[in-house]
N, C-alpha and C positions, 0 to 999 in steps of 0.2 A: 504493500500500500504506500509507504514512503511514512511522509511528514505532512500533518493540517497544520492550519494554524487558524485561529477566529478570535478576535476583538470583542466580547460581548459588552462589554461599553469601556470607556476611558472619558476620564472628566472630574471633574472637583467632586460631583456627586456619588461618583462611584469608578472604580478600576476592576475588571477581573478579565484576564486573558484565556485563551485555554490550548491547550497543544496537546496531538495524538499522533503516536506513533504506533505501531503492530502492536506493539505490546506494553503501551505507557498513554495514558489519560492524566494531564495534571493541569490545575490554572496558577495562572500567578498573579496573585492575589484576590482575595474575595471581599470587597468595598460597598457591597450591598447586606441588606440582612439574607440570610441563608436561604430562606422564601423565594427571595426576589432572583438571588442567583439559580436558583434549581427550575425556575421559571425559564432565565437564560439559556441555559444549559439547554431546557427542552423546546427552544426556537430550532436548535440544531442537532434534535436527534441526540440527544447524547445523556443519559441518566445518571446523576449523580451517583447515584450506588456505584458505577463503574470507574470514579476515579479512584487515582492511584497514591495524589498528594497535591498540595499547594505549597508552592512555594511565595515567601513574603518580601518585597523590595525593601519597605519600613514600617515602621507603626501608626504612622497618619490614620484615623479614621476611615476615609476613602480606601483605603486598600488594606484593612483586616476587619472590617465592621462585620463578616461573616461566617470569618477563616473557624473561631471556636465552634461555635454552630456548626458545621459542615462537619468539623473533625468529630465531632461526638455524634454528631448524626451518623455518619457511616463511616465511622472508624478510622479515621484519614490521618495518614503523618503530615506535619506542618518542617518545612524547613525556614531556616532563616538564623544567619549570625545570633553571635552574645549580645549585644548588645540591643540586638532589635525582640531579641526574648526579653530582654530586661522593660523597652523601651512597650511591649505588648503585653507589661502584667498587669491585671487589673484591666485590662477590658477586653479579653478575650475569653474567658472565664478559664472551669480547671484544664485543663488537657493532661491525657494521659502519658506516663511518664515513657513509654514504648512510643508516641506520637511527637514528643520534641525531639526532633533533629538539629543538630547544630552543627553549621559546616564554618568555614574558613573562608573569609571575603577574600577575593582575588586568587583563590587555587581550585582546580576542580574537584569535581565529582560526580560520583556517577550515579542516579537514580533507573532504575531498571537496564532498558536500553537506552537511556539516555545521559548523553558526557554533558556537564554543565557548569556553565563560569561567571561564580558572579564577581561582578563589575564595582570597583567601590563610583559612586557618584558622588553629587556635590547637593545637598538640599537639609535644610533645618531639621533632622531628623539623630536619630542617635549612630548609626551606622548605616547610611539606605546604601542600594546595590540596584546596577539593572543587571540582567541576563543573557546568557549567550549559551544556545543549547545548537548541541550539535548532534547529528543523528546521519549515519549512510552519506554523510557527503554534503549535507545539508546542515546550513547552518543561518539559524534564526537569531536576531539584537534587539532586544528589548530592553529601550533605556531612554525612561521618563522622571520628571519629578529630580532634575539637578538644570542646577544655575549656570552652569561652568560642562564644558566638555575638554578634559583634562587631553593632553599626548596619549595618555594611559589605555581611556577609552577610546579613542581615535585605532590606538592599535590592535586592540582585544576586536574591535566590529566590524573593521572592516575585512573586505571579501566578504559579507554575508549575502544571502540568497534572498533575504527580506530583512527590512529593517523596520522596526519598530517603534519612531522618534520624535519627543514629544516636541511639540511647536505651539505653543502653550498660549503667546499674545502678542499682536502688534504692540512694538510701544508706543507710539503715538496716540494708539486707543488708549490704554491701558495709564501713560501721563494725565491725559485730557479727561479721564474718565470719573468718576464718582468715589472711588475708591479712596478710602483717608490717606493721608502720605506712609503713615507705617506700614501699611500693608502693601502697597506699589512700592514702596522703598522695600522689603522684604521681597518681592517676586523678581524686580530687576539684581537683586543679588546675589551674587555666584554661589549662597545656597536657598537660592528660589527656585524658578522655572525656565525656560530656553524660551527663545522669541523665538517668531517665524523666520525672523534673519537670522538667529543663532541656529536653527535648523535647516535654511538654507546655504549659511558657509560650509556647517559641517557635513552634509550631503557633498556639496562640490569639491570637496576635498578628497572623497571615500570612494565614491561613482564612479564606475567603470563604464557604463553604459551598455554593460549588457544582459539587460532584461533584468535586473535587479528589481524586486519590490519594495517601495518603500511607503508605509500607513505613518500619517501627521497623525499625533497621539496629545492628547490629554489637550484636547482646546478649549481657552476659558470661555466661560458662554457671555459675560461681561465685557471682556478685554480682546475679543477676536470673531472675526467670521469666516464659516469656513474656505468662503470662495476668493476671502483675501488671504488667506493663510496658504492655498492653492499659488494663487497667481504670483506670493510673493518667493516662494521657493522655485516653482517652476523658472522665474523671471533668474533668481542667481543662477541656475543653474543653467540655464540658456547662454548668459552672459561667458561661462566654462565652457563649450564648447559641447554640453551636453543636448541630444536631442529628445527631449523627455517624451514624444508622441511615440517614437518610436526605441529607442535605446531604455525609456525606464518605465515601469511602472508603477503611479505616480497616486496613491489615493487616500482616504484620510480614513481615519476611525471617527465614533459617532458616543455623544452623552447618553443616548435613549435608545440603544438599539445597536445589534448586533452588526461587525461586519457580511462582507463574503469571506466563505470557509477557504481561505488559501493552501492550493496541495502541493505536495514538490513531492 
């Protein structure tokens, strides 16, 4: 069968991604209550009973508000560094002590059939991580919710087959916008969120142009829209010499609703 891949939502309200391979079902992250994700889950055919684990980038609300639920519901191991267990006690309730997994930010490991690397990132959190799962030759970058795109992860992502990468707000919206200065001073800082031009340099730098996928992840529903979020990545990357109609493709993920199930 290969590798899926499906976005069932990304956005301040909620994160959970989900990946299957022959023999591995797991999301990353669960940012809804358990309900709402098992609802997602069954947009795409796919029943919760059958996964295998969740793995967690940070503690934010938005992306563990269902992770305990899920684990105790069907028995599910949770991964995720020391520090993001320290940073999820107390609002994920008990989990069983066979269900915490603790891996090492920036070395791999392997869940079933699947080799996996998480990424350290940059965002107001206690340790957050994105992901870089590799499977048959196939390799997926899932890496939202940081301010800053270090060398580090520049070199861990690139070559992959889809990339996962959050482009969170225009700044011009997001200055001019409503928002009090702490919190726009907190998102433009390299541990907030990536602009659409911070996801369009870092795309032009990585792109190869051939046939890469790549989903704009976590857009603010406040501070972006998605067809500016489009035009303004497409546009740097034109500017490189990339042909995105045809060399890339180029589409976004969604706050309320699932993407297309991407196979390789």
């Amino acid at each position: 069968m290969g590798i899926k891949f499906c976005s069932l939502s990304s956005g301040s309200s909620g994160n959970c991604q989900y990946i299957e391979t022959d023999n591995s079902k797991i999301l990353v992250d669960s940012g809804f209550s358990g309900k709402k994700t098992q609802e997602l889950l069954k947009t795409i055919d796919v029943s919760p009973a059958d996964l295998d684990a969740i793995l967690v980038t940070h503690e934010h609300i938005d992306h563990i508000k269902g992770v305990g639920v899920l684990s105790r519901r069907f028995d599910l191991p949770i991964y995720a560094n020391a520090n993001t267990w320290v940073g999820m006690e107390g609002k994920i309730g008990d989990i069983k002590e066979k269900n915490t997994k603790i891996f090492t930010t920036d070395s791999f490991f392997d869940l079933k059939d699947l080799t996996i690397f998480p990424v350290s990132t940059f965002h107001d959190a206690n340790e957050p991580v994105g992901y870089i799962l590799f499977y048959k030759g196939v390799k997926i970058s899932i890496v939202t919710d940081t301010g800053f795109i270090s060398d580090n992860i520049v070199d861990k992502i690139k070559d992959s087959n889809l990339y996962f990468l959050e482009s969170n707000h225009d700044e011009f919206m997001l200055k001019e916008g409503l928002y009090p200065w702490h919190l726009k001073r907190r998102i433009l800082s390299a541990q907030g969120h990536l602009s659409n031009e911070d996801a369009g340099e870092t795309l032009s730098n990585i792109l190869k142009g051939n046939g890469e996928k790549v989903i704009l992840a976590h857009l603010s529903k406040d501070n972006n829209v998605p067809e500016l979020a489009m035009s303004t990545v497409r546009d740097i990357l034109t500017k490189k010499g990339l042909d995105v109609e045809k060399d890339i493709d180029l589409g976004l993920s969604f706050r309320d609703r699932t993407t297309c199930v991407y196979e390789f």
